[in-house]
N, C-alpha and C positions, 0 to 999 in steps of 0.2 A: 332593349336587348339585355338579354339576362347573362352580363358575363362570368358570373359564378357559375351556373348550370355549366356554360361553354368551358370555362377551364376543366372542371370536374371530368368532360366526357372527356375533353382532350386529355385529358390523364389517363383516362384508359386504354386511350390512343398507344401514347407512351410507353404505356404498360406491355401491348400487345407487341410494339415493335421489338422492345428490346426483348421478350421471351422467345420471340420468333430469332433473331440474334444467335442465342442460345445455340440452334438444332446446326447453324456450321462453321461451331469450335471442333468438333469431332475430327472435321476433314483436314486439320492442320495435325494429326497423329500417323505415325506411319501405318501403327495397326488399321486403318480404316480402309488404305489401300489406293488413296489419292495422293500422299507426298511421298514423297522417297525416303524425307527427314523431319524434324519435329520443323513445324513452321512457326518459328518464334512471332518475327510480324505480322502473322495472319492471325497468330491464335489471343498474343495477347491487344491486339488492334481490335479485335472483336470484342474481349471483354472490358476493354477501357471505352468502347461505344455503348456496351450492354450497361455497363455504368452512369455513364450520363441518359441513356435509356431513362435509368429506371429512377436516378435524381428530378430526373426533368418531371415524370411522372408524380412524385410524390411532391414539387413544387407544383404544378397542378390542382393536384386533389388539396392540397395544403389554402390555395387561395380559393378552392371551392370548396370549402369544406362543412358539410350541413347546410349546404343550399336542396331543398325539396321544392323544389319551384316544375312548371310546367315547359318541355319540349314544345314551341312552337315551329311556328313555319321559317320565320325567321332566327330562333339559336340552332333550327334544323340544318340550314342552310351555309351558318358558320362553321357549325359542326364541322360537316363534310369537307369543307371547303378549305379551312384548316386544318384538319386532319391531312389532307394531302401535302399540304405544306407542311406540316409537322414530320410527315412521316420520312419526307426528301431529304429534310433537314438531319433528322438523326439517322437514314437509309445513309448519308453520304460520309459521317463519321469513321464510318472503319475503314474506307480509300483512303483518308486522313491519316485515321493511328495506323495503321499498317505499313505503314510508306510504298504503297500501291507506284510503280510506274506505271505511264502510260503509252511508253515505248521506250527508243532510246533515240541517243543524238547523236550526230552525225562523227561524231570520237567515241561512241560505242559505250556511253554512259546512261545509266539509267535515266529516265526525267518525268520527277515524282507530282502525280496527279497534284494541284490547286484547288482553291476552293469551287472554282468555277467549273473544273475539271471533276471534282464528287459530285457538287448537286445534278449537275447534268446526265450524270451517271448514272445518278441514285432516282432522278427523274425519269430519265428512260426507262427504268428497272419498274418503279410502282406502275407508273401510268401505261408500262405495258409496249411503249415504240421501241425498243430496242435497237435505237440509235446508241454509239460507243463512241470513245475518245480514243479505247482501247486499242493499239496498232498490233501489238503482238502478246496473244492470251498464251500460248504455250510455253511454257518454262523452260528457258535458257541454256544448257549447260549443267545438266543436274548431279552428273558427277566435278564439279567445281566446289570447295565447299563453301569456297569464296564468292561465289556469285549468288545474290541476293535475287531471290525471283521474281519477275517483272508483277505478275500478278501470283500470289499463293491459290494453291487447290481450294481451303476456306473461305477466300472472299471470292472467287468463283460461285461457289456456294453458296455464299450472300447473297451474290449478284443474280442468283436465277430466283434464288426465294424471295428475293424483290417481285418479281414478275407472277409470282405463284401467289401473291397476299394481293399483287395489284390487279391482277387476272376478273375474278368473282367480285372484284372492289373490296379493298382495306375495310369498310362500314357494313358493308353485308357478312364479314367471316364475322367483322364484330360483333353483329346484335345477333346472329346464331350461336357465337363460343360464349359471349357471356350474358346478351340478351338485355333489352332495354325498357319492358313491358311496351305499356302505349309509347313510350319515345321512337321504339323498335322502326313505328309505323310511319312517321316522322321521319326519320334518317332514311328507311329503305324507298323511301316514295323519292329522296332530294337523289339518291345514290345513282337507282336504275338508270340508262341512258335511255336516250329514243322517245319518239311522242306515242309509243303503245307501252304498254304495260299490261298483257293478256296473261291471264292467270293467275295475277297477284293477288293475293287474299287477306281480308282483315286480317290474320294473323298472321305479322308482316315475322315476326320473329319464327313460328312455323313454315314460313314462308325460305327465309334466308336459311335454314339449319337442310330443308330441301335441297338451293340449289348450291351449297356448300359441299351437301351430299353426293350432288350427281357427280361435279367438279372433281372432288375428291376421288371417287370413284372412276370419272373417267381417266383422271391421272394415275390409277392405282393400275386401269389395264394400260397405259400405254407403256408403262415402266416394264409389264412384265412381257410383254411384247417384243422391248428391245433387249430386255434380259435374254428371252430365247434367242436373236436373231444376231447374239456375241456381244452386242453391248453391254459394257462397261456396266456396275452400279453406280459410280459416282457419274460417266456420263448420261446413261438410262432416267436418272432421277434430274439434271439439269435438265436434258432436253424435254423432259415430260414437262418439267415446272414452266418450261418458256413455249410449248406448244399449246396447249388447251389454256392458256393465257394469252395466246396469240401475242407474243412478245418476241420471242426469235432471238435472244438471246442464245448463245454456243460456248462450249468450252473450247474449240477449235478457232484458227484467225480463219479458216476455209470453209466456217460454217458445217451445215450438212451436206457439204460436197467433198466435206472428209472424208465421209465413208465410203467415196469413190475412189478416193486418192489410197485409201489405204487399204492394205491387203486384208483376205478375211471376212468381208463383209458383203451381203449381197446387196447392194447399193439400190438396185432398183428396188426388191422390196423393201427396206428401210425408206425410202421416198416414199413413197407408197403410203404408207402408215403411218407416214408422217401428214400425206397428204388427205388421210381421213380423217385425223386427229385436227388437222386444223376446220376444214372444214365445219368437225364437230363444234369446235372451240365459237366459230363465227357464227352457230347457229345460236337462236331463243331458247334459250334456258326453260323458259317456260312448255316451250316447246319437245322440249327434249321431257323434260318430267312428264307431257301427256304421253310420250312414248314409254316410260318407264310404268305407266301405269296401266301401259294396255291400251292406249286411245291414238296407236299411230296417225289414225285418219286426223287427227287433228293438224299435225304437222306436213303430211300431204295438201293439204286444204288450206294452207296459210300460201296469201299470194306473195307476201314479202320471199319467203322460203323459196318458194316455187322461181321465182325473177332471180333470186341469189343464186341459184344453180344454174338458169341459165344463162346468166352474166359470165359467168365461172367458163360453164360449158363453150359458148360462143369466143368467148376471146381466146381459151386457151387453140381454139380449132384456126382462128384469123391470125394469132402471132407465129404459130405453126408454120401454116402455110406460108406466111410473110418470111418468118425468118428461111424456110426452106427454097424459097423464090431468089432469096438473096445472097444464099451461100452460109448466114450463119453457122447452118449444124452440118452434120457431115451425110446422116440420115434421117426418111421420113420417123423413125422409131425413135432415132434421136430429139430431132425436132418435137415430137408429140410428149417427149419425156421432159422434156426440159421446161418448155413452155406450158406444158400442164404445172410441174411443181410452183415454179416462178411466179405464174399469174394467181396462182389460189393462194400463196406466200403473200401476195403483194395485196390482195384486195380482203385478205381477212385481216390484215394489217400485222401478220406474224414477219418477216419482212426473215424469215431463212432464205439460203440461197445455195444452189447446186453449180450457177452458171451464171458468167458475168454479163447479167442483159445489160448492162451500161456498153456494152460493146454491139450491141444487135441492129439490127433498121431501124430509121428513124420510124418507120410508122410501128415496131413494135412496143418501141419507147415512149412513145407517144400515147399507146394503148395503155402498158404500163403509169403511167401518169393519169390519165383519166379513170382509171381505176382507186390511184390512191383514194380520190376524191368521194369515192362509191362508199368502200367500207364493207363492210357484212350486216351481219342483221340486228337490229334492236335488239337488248336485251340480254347480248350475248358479250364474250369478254372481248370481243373487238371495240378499234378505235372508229374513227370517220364521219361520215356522215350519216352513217346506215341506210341500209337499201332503201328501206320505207319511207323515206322524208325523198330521195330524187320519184320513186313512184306518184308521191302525193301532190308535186311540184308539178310534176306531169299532168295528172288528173286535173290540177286545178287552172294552170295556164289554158288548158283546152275546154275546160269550163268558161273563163275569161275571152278567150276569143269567140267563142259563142257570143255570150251578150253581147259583144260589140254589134252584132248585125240584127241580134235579139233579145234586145235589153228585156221585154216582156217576160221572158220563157226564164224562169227558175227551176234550176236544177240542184238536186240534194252532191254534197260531194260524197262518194261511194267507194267502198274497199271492199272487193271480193264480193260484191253483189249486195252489198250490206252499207244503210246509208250512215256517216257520221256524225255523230250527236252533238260534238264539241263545236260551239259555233264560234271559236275564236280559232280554231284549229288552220285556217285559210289565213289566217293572218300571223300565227305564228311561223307556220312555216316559210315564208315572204319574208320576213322578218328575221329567221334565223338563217337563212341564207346570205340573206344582205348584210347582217352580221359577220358569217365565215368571211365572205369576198373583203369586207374592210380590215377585217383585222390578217387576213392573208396580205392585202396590197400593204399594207400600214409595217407589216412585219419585213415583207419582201424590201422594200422599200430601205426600212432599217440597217437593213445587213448590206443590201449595197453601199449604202453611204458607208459604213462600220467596219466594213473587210478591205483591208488595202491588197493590192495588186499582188502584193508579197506573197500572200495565202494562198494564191495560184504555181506561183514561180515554187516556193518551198518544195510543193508536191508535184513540180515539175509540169505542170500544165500550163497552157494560153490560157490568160486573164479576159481573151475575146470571149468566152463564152460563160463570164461572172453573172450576164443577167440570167440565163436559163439556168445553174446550177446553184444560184441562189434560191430561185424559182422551186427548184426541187429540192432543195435543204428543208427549204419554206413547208411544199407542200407534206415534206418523212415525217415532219415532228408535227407537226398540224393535223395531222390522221394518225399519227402515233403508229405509224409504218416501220421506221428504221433508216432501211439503206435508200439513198435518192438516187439521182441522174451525177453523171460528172465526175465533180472533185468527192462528191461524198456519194458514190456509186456504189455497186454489189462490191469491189474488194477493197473500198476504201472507209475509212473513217471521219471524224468529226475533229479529228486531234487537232487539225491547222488550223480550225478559225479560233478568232480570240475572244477572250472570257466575254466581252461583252456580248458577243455573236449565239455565243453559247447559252448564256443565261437568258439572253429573247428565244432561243429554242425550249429551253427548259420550262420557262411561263406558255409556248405554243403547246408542250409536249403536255402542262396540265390542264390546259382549255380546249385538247383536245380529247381528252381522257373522261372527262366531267362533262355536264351540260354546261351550256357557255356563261348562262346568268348566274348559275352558282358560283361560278368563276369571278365573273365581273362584278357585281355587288358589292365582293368585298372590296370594290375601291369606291363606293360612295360613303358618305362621309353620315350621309342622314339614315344609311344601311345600320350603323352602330349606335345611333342616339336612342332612348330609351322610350318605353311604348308612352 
């Protein structure tokens, strides 16, 4: 292991974050049109993180300093893998200097985020779940001059541009903004999720400055989108960074069901647009550029795509009805509006919300849930499983039950009429499943024993149903979803479990962001010894 190379890159890391830092100091000025008053907390919390930023950085480059050594598979694999933890780690600093609350208590005091309370935050934020601590984002009493604000307009701003750098992956905006030559190739191969990578091209650096491109560009229409439709610029630009990131991050406690609540707004199209947007966000990138270049038929023709939409389409049509059978909604137009946004919310893993399904039929919730597990599709800025690995799980147990009665008869496994080349491909996917299921039980498992009964009672709920909303805690951060079932449902947060609870979410939230072996690795000991 070459850990000069490794330091060196993670300095760039450093670099990138704390510049990124930078773009929201602006929103703590009243000229910008996000605070009422200068936000002293927010503005200089930010530049005392952009500091250690950019110290940490040059301690870095400092201990890699004139290393010309070669990117392998293995400092590829550090790379990534600590970059995410680098980036949590300094993402979480300005909850810190700022003195960010993260609600208040029950004598109506603030009560200032913990360490356990940023990184989790700042983990949610990269990796994209949009899981929160945060109990009340809207500011306080703004004509008070005394009252200090729960969260300032600036670290909101943070908090979305987390999701906007975690979205496309921290390593891909990297080797397209400053480009790694052959290392490029290297990083963007450990980065991409999913076992396809269609379209990727030796020129992995031309490659990422593309889907940077589209990215950017599709965040560019959906800003102006909401610009026409009354949105706000400083909300327009939040929710754009936390939708085509599929992150669901909000500047409201009420989510995108704000713009229901509040006058002015045509709510249903604002859903709407929100709900292409994410869709977009869950599709292949790669896919989206053969459409950008004129080769639609590529992306009609992709089976993963194709199964994606109709997962999408099917559940939203069965939770509908379900919830309409049972009284949830008031109408069929309701029903179909609600449960359409909801289920495309939950399974591209953007985890907004219009309507509290934690309140709905069990068999909706129960839909809801098996969705977590789905995901969206390879290659795209969603968390999960991705559609492609339950299709391939499919194709291949029914290959497997064949032989059993016909061991003779050899069958290719095939995608889309096309047979697969990778002959370890049947095995990894067995393999990474049986992985998800132990470190979900191993996790679930933790937090039961880890959460005392208290963490129920606080939030005023029966502690009878700690094993399923553990369960669902288990599965938001694990698919990098957000809101679960229960205590941590559509209108509740993460605030009441305890740091420990929290920091095993935060390790789910980046093993579920990443491929899992790049994850894990870094705790073998023979992973760091030298070649």
């Amino acid at each position: 292991m070459d850990l000069r190379l490794v330091s060196r890159l993670l300095g760039f890391v450093a670099l990138f974050v704390g510049v990124a830092m930078a773009f929201s100091t602006p929103w703590a000025l009243p000229p910008f049109g996000a605070a009422k008053r200068f936000e002293t907390h927010g503005f200089f919390g930010l530049l005392g993180a952009i500091a250690v930023s950019l110290g940490t950085a040059a301690v870095l480059w400092r201990l890699g300093r004139g290393n010309k050594g070669k990117l392998y598979r293995k400092e590829a694999i550090a790379v990534v893998g600590l970059s995410w933890v680098l980036a949590t780690i300094l993402g979480a600093i300005p909850y810190l200097l700022s003195g960010t609350a993260r609600g208040l208590d029950e004598n109506g005091a603030p009560v200032r985020m913990n360490v356990a309370d940023a990184i989790f935050e700042a983990q949610a934020g990269f990796s994209t779940t949009g899981s929160t601590v945060l109990t009340d984002l809207e500011l306080p009493d703004l004509d008070d001059p005394e009252r200090i604000p729960l969260v300032p307009r600036s670290i909101l701003f943070w908090r979305a541009s987390t999701q906007f750098l975690g979205g496309l992956g921290i390593i891909v905006l990297f080797v397209a903004v400053l480009g790694q030559g052959s290392a490029g190739k290297a990083l963007m191969r450990t980065e991409m999720t999913g076992p396809t990578k269609e379209g990727t091209t030796a020129r992995m650096q031309h490659t990422a400055q593309v889907f940077a491109g589209i990215y950017t560009g599709l965040n560019v229409a959906l800003i102006a989108l909401l610009l026409v439709q009354g949105v706000s610029l400083f909300d327009s630009l939040c929710h754009a960074f936390t939708t085509l990131s599929t992150g669901g991050f909000s500047t409201y406690n009420d989510s995108v069901g704000h713009f229901s609540s509040a006058n002015g707004y045509n709510a249903p199209m604002i859903e709407l647009t929100f709900i292409v947007f994410m869709i977009l966000g869950g599709t292949n990138f790669a896919l989206l550029y053969f459409v950008v270049v004129g080769q639609p038929r590529r992306l009609l023709a992709n089976v993963e795509w194709r199964v994606y939409l109709a997962i999408l389409f099917v559940a939203t049509i069965v939770v509908a009805i379900a919830g309409r059978l049972t009284n949830d909604f008031d109408s069929t137009t309701e029903s179909i509006r609600y449960s359409a946004f909801n289920v495309i919310s939950v399974m591209t893993t953007t985890g907004f919300v219009t309507h509290d399904f934690n309140a709905w039929n069990n068999f909706a919730r129960g839909t809801l849930f098996v969705l977590m597990f789905i995901g969206a599709c390879a290659g795209s800025t969603a968390g999960g499983v991705k559609v492609i690995r339950p299709i391939l799980l499919m194709k291949i147990l029914w290959l497997e039950i064949e032989h059993a009665y016909r061991p003779s008869v050899v069958r290719p496994l095939r995608i889309g009429g096309e047979a697969v080349q990778d002959p370890d491909l049947r095995k990894n996917i067995l393999l990474y499943f049986c992985l998800v299921l132990v470190i979900v039980v191993l996790a679930w498992l933790a937090t039961i024993a880890l959460e005392p009964d208290a963490t129920w009672h606080k939030a005023e709920l029966s502690s009878d149903h700690k094993l399923m909303d553990c369960a669902g805690a288990v599965a938001a951060t694990m698919n990098t979803i957000g809101p679960g079932l229960g205590i941590v449902g559509a209108t509740r947060t993460y605030a009441d479990f305890t740091s420990a609870s929290k920091l095993i979410f935060a390790f789910l939230m980046l093993v579920g962001r990443l491929e899992l072996f790049a994850v894990l690795v870094l705790f073998m000991p023979r992973f760091w010894m030298k070649r």
